[in-house]
N, C-alpha and C positions, 0 to 999 in steps of 0.2 A: 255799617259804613262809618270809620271813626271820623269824628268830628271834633274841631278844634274852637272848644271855647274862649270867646272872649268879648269884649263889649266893644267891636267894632257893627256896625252895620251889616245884613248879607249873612253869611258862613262862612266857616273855611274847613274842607275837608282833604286829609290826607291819607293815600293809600300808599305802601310800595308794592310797586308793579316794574315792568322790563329790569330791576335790581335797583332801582332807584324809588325814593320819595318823589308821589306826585301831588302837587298838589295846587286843589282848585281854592280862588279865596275871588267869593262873589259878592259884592256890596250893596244888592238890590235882592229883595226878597224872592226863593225862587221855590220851583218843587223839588224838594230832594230826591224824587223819581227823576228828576232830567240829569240831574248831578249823576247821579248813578248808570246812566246812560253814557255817561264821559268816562266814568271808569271802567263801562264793559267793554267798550271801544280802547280802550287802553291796554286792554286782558287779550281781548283780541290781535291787537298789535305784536302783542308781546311772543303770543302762540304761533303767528306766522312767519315771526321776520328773528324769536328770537336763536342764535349759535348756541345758547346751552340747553334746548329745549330737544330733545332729539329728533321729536315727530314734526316738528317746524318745518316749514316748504325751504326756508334756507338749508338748514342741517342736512334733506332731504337732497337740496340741489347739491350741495358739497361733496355727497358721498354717491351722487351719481346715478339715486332711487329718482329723481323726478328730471325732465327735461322740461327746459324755461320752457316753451310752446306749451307744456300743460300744466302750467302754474297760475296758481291765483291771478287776475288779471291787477290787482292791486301789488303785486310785488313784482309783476313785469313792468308796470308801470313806476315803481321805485327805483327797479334794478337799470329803467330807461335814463331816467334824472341823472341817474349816479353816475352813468355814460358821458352824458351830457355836462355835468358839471366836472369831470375828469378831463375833458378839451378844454373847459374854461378856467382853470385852474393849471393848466398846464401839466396836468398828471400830477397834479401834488395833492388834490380829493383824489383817493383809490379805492376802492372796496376791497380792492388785493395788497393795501402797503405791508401789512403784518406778517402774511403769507402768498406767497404767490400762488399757490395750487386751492385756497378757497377764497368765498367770496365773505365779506359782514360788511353788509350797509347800514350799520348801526350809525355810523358818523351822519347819516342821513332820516334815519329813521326816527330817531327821538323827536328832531324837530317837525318832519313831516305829519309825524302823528297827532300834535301839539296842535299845529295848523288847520290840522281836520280837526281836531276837538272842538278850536273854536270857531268853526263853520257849523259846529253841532250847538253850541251856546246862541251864535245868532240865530239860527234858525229856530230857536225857545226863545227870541226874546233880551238875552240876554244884555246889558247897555254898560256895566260896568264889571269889569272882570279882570283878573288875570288868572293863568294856568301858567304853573313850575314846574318842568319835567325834571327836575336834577338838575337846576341849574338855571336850566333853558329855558323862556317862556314868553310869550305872548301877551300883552298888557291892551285893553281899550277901553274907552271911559277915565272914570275918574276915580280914584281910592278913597275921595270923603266929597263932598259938594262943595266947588272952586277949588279942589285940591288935586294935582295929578299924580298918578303914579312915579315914584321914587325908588328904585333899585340901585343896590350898594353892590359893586364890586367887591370882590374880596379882595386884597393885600395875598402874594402867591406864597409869602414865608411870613409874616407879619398876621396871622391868622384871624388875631381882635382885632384889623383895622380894614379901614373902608379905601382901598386904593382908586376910586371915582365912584360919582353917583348918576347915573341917569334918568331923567326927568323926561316923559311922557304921558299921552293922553290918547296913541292910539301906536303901536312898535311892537316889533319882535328882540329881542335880545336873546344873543349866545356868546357863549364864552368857552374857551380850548384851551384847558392847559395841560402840563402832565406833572404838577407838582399834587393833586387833588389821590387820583386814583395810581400813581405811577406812569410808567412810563406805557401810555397806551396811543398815542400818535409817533409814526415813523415818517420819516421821509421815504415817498415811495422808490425812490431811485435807487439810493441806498439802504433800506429797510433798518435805517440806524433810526435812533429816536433825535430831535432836531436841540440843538445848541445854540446859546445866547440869546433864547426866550423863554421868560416864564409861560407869560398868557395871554393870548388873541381873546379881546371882546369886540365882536360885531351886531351892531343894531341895523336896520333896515324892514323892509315890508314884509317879507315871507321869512320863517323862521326854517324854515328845513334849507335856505339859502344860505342865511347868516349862516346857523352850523356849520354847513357844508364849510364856507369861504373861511368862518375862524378857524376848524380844521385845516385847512390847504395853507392858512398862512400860519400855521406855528410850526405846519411839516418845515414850510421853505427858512426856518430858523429867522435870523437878523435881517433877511432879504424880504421878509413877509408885509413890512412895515412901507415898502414903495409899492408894494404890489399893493395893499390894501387903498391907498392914494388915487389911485387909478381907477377904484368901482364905482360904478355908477347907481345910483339910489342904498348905497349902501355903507356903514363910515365905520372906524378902526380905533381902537383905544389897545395900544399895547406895551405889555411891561417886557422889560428887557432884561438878561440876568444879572446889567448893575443895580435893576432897580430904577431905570427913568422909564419914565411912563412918556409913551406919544400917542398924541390923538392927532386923527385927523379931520379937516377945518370944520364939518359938519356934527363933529361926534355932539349927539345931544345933552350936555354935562350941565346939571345941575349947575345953578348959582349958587 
């Protein structure tokens, strides 16, 4: 299991899994058997929910081998959320915007995964942590003693610069853009990719939430930024494609 050296307290280990770098970085002494427990759970994630795996219960449902009623109860239980945050979002979170005739709850599943990972940390004990799925991650505790966690945004064309910082001690953070990987969020109405924004960052309690809502508001292009105004326990940092940045009044930004 590769491990990333360095003289900070704790470990930090990084695998790539679902096509991305995950990566756990723990700052209290832990067994590297429970680490290793977060990434089999990751593997696992990856086997059942992921679109390019073929034998995956997704892949399976799309081509019409498997009917939901006899699916994993964990990805009826995903594929339930994804419902449900498709009415809260106003159909702008879709599992269908890409294509209409399958389904990838991937916009859902990184984070949801995340989530459970660190229900698997607390349940070991763990006090100070964060887990990075690509991006995405989950921060609790504290990164050094008196010291909280600090995550840099990235700048969406400005690549060596930190366009906010967020300062926590116990948060989810996600962020949606489509300058990173291309153009991989649609508006699901028009199945065009969304204009006049770089990238939605949402902090709040649950990270498979964030996801979802910074997904839904970079579908809704320029209009994402009053919609994000409006959530409740949940706050918005978003760049626009002149280049200004708006937060909204709770976003947690570093001093």
């Amino acid at each position: 299991m590769p491990r990333v050296d360095d003289r900070l307290p704790g470990g930090r280990w990084v695998e790539q899994i679902m096509g991305l770098p995950i990566l756990v970085d723990v700052r209290d002494d832990v067994d590297e058997d429970q680490v290793s427990e977060l990434f089999d759970w990751f593997r696992h994630v990856d086997r059942a929910f992921s679109t390019y795996i073929d034998d995956s219960e997704i892949s399976r449902l799309n081509r019409g081998e498997l009917d939901l009623d006899d699916a994993d109860p964990e990805v009826c239980s995903v594929l339930a959320r994804c419902d449900e945050l498709r009415e809260e979002t106003d159909g702008y979170f879709d599992v269908r915007a890409a294509a209409a005739e399958t389904i990838d709850p991937s916009g859902l599943v990184k984070g949801w995964s995340v989530d459970r990972a660190a229900l698997i940390a607390e349940r070991h004990g763990w006090r100070n942590y964060a887990i990075n799925a690509g991006g995405d991650m989950r921060l609790h505790g504290s990164a050094l003693p008196d010291a909280s966690w600090r995550v840099g945004i990235q700048h969406p064309t400005l690549r060596q610069k930190i366009a906010g910082v967020v300062r926590t001690n116990d948060l989810a953070v996600a962020t949606s853009g489509n300058y990173a990987r291309g153009e991989h969020v649609f508006d699901p109405h028009t199945h065009q990719p969304p204009t006049g924004v770089f990238s939605v960052t949402i902090t709040g309690p649950v990270l498979a939430t964030a996801d979802a809502y910074a997904t839904a508001a970079l579908a809704m292009g320029t209009a994402g930024s009053a919609w994000t105004a409006r959530l409740a326990s949940y706050e918005a940092m978003t760049i626009l494609a002149d280049e200004t940045v708006l937060f909204t009044p709770g976003f947690p930004r570093a001093a």
